[in-house]
C-alpha positions in Angstrom: 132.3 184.1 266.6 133.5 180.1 267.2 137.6 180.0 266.4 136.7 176.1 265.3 133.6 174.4 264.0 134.4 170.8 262.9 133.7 169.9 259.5 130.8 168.1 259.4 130.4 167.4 255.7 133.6 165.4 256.0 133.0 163.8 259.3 129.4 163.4 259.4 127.8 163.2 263.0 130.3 161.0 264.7 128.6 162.1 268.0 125.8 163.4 268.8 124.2 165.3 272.0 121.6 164.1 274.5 118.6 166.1 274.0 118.2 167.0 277.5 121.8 168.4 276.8 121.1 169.9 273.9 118.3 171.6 275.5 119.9 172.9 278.2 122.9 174.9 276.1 120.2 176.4 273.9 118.3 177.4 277.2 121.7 179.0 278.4 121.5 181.5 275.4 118.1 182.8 275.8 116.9 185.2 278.0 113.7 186.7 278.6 112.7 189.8 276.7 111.1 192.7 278.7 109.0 194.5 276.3 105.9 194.7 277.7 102.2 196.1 276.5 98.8 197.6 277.8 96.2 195.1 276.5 91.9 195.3 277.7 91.5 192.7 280.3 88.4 190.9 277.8 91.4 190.0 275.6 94.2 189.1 277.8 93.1 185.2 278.0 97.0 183.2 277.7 99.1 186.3 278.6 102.2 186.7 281.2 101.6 189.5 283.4 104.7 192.2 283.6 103.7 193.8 286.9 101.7 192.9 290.2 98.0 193.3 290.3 96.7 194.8 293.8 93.4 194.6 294.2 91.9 198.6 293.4 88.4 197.6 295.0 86.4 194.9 297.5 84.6 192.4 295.8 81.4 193.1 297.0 81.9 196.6 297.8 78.8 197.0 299.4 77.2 194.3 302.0 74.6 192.2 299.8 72.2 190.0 300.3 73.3 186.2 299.4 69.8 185.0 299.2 66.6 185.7 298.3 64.0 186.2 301.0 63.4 189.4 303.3 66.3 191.5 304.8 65.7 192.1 308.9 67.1 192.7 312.2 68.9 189.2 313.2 67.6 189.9 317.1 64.0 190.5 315.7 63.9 186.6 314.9 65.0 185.2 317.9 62.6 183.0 319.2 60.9 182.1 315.4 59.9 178.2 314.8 57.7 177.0 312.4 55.2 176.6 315.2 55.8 180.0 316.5 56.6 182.7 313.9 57.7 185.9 314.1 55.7 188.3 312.6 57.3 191.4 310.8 55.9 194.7 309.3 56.9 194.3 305.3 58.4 197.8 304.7 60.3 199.4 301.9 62.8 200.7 304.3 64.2 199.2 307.4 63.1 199.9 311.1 62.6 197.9 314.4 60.3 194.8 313.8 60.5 195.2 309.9 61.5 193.2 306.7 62.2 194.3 303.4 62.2 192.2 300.4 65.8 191.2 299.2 67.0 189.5 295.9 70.1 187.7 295.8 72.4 190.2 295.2 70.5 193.1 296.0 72.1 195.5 298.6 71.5 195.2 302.1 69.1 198.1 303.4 70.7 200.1 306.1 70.0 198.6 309.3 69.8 195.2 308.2 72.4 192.6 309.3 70.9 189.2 308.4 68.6 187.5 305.8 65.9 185.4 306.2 65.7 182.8 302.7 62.0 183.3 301.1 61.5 179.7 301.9 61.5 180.4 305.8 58.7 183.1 305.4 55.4 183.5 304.7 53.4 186.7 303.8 50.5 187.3 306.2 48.1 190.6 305.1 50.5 193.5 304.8 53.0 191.9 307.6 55.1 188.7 306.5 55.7 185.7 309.3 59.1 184.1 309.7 59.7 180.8 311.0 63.5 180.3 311.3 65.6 182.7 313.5 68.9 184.2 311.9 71.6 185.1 313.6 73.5 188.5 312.5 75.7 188.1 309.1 73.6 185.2 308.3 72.9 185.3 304.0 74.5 188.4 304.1 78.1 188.5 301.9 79.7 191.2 303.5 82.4 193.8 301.8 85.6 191.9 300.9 84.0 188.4 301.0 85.0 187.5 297.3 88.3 190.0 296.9 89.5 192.8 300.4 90.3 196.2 298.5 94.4 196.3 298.4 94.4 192.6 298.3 97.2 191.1 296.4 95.9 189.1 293.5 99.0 187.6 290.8 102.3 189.0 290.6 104.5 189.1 287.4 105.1 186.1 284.9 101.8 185.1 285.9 99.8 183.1 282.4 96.3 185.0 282.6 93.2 182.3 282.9 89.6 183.0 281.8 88.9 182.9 285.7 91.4 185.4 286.1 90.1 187.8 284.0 86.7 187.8 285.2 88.0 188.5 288.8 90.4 191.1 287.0 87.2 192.7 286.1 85.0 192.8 289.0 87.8 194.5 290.9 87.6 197.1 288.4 90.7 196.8 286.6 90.4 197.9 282.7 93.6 197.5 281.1 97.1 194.7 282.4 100.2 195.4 281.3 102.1 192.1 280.1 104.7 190.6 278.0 104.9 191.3 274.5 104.4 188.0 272.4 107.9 186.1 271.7 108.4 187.3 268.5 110.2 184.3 265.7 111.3 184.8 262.4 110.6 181.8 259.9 112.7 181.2 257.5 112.1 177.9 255.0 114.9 177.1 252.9 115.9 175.0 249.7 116.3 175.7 246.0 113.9 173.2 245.3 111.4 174.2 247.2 108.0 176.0 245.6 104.7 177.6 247.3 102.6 175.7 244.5 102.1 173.7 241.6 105.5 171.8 241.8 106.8 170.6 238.8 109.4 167.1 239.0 112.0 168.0 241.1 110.0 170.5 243.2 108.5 170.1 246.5 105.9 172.3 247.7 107.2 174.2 251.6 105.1 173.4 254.5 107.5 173.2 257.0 107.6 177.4 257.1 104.0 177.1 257.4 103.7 174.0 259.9 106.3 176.0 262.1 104.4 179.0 261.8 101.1 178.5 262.8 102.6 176.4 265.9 104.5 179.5 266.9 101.1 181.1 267.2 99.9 178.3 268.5 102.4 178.3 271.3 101.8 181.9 272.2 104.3 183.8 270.0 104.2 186.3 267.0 106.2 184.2 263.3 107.3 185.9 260.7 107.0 183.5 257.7 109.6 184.4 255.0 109.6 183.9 251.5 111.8 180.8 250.6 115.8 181.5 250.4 117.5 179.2 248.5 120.4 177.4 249.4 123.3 180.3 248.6 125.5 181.4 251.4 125.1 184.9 250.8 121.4 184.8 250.9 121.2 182.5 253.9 123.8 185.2 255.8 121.8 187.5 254.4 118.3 186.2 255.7 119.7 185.9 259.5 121.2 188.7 259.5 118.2 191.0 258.4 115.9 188.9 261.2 118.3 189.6 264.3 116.3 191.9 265.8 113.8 189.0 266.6 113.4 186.7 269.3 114.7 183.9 267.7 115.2 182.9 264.6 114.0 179.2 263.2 115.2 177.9 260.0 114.2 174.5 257.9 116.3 173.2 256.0 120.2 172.5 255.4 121.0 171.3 258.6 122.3 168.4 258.2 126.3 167.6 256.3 124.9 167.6 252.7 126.8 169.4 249.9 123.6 172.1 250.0 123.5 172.0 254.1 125.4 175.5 254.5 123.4 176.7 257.2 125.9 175.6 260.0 128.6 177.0 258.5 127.4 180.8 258.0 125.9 180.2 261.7 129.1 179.8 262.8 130.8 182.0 260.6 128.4 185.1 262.0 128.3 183.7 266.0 128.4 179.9 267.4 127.3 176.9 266.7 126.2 175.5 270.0 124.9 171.9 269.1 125.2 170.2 265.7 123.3 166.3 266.0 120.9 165.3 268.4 120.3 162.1 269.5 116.7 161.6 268.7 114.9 160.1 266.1 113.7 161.0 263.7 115.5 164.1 263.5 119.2 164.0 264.6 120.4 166.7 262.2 118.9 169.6 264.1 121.6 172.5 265.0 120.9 174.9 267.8 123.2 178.5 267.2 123.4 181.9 268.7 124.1 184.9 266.8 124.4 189.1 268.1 122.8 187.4 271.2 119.8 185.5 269.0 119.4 182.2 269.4 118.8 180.5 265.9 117.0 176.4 265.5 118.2 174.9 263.0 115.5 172.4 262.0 116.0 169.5 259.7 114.0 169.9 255.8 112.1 166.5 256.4 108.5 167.1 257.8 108.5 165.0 260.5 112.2 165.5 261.9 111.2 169.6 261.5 108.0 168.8 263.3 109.3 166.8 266.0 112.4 169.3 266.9 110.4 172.1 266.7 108.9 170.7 269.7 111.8 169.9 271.8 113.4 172.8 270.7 111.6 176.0 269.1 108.6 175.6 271.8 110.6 175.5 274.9 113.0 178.5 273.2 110.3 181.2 272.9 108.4 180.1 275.9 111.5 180.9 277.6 112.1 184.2 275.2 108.4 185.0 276.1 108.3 184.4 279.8 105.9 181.3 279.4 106.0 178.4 281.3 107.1 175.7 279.5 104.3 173.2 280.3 104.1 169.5 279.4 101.5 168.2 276.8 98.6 166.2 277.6 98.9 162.5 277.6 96.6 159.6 277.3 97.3 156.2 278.6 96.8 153.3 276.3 97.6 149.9 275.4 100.5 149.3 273.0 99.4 147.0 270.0 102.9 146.2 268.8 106.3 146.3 270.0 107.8 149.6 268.9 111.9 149.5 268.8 114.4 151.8 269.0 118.4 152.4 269.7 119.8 152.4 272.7 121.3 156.2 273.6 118.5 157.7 271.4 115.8 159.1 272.3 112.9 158.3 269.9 109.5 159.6 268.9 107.2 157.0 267.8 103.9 157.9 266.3 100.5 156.2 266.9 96.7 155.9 266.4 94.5 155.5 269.3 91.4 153.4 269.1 89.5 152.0 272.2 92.2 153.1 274.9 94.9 151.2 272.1 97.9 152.9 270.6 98.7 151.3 267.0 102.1 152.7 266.1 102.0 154.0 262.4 103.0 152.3 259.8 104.4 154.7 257.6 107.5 156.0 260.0 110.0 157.6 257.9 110.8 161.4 258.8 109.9 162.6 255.5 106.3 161.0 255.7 104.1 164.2 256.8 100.8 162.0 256.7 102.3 160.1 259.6 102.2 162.7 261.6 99.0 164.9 260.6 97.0 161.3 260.7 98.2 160.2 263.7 96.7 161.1 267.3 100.2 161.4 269.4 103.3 160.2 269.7 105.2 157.7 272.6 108.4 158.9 273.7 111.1 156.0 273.7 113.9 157.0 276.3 117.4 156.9 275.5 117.9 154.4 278.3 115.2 151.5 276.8 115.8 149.4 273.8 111.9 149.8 272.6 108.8 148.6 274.6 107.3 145.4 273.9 103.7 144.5 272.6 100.6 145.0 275.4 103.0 147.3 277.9 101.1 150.6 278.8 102.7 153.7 277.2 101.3 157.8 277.4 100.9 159.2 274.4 101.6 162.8 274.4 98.9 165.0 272.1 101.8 167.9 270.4 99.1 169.1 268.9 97.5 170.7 272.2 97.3 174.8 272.1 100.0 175.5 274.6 
């Protein structure tokens, strides 16, 4: 437990920490968990292997033909042209001076060591004239050519690909054993806040929900609680019942208010590591620890919840879940108007894209959640720039993307 947490609700945020600061302490307190589960390869699309994969089985495991057309002896072509064909007994088995009809795919008769393609023949009464010599292996995939039998194929904290598990398969491997999903308890907060029908005063909770389904979306397993209202027995009350997750997200009373007491029984049951960000919108976002649980504190407005839920909750249960933490797609595009910013803050700038142009929004304030679900992306302002002027080209990251 921290001997001395400032008091914020008399000092406000003074200072504030660099995100990529920020970041890093919160990485510092979470480790990867290792409980790990047998899932059916057909449903293992996204998952982190827990164990190497060896290869049980060749990929063919028998020689097979690679083309249609008529199995043979590769020396019982030599010499055929298309003036001067060979001619070959068509046979269902294989012999000297024989062919036997092949499909791509098919197994190579016994004997056989080359294919001739169906294009380079010609049938000819019950015999079957070839006009292109082959030389031995020739259209013929032999054992091993896709995957060799003991073969090492992915080892552990490997993200499973459709590709993947298709090859998974035709080694003959049934069942992987990977990393459970990140597991993330939700916990919305607020006395005022309602489920439905609000009456004056009330505002309906989406940020439990919003965070939620991106925790799924991300690759993790949320918990969505009921609503606790702001009471410091029922806020210590709701962490300490959810420890035995991954991490533990909260929205709400995070910032100095009179009804912001979630620092305070953070750090009165562990640490508080970080307490203001500088980033915008969204500075009054605290990042905890507690029995070894990492806890986000994200702010109550939509977009400021939305947008630290990204730089922080994503990265903390990828890391929790043994995910990689991998950028979001961006799209270049044409800034329409000059966007501006503070120096030493890092800021988040939605936008509309039309016609490879990026029209920041016009509604910007953090508590504005239409910004955000009408918008296509964001532009990331660093903390070094003091905004970016009219007609520069900016990326704009999609947050929305599944991973």
């Amino acid at each position: 437990m921290s001997d001395h947490q400032p008091d914020r609700k008399q000092s406000g945020f003074k200072e504030t920490t660099r995100v990529s600061a920020a970041r890093e302490r919160l990485h510092e307190s979470v480790s990867g968990h290792d409980r790990t589960e047998s899932v059916p390869v057909d449903s293992a699309d996204g998952r982190i292997l827990a164990e190497a994969i060896v290869a049980p089985r060749s990929v063919p495991h028998y020689p097979r033909a690679a083309m249609d057309g008529f199995a043979v002896r590769a020396q019982d072509t030599f010499g055929a042209s298309g003036r001067s064909p060979e001619i070959l007994r068509r046979e269902a088995e294989m012999g000297p001076n024989t062919a036997v009809r092949v499909h791509t795919g098919s197994e190579l008769p016994e004997g056989a060591d080359a294919v001739v393609m169906i294009e380079q023949t010609e049938k000819f009464g019950e015999d079957v004239e070839i006009f292109d010599a082959v030389a031995e292996g020739e259209n013929v995939a032999p054992i091993g050519e896709d995957v060799e039998e003991g073969q090492s194929l992915y080892g552990p904290g490997h993200r499973l690909r459709p590709s993947d598990l298709g090859m998974l398969k035709s080694v003959g491997i049934r069942e992987l054993s990977v990393y459970e999903r990140p597991r993330v308890a939700v916990i919305p907060t607020g006395e005022e806040l309602v489920q439905s029908d609000p009456e004056p005063g009330e505002v309906v909770e989406t940020n439990g929900l919003t965070v939620s389904r991106f925790v799924e979306r991300w690759g993790g397993e949320a918990t969505y609680h009921d609503v606790v209202t702001d009471d410091e027995d029922a806020l210590r009350e709701a962490i300490e019942s959810n420890l035995n997750h991954d991490i533990i997200v909260t929205t709400g009373g995070s910032s100095v208010g009179e009804r912001d007491l979630l620092p305070e029984v953070v750090a009165e049951l562990g640490e508080v590591l970080v307490h203001g960000v500088a980033l915008k919108p969204g500075h009054p976002v605290a990042l905890g620890v507690v029995d070894e649980t990492p806890i986000v504190l994200l702010p109550g407005y939509p977009v400021a919840c939305i947008i630290n839920a990204v730089q922080f909750l994503r990265p903390a249960m990828k890391w929790a879940g043994h995910l990689p933490v991998d950028s979001f797609p961006t799209t270049t595009a044409e800034l329409s108007r000059k966007i501006r910013s503070e120096p030493g803050i890092r800021s988040f700038v939605r936008v509309t894209m039309e016609n490879g142009t990026a029209t920041p929004t016009r509604a910007s304030g953090s508590g504005v959640l239409s910004s955000v679900a009408l918008a296509d992306g964001w532009v990331e302002v660093p903390e070094e720039r003091e905004g970016i002027p009219e007609g520069e080209t900016v990326s704009v990251a999609n947050w929305e993307w599944s991973a």
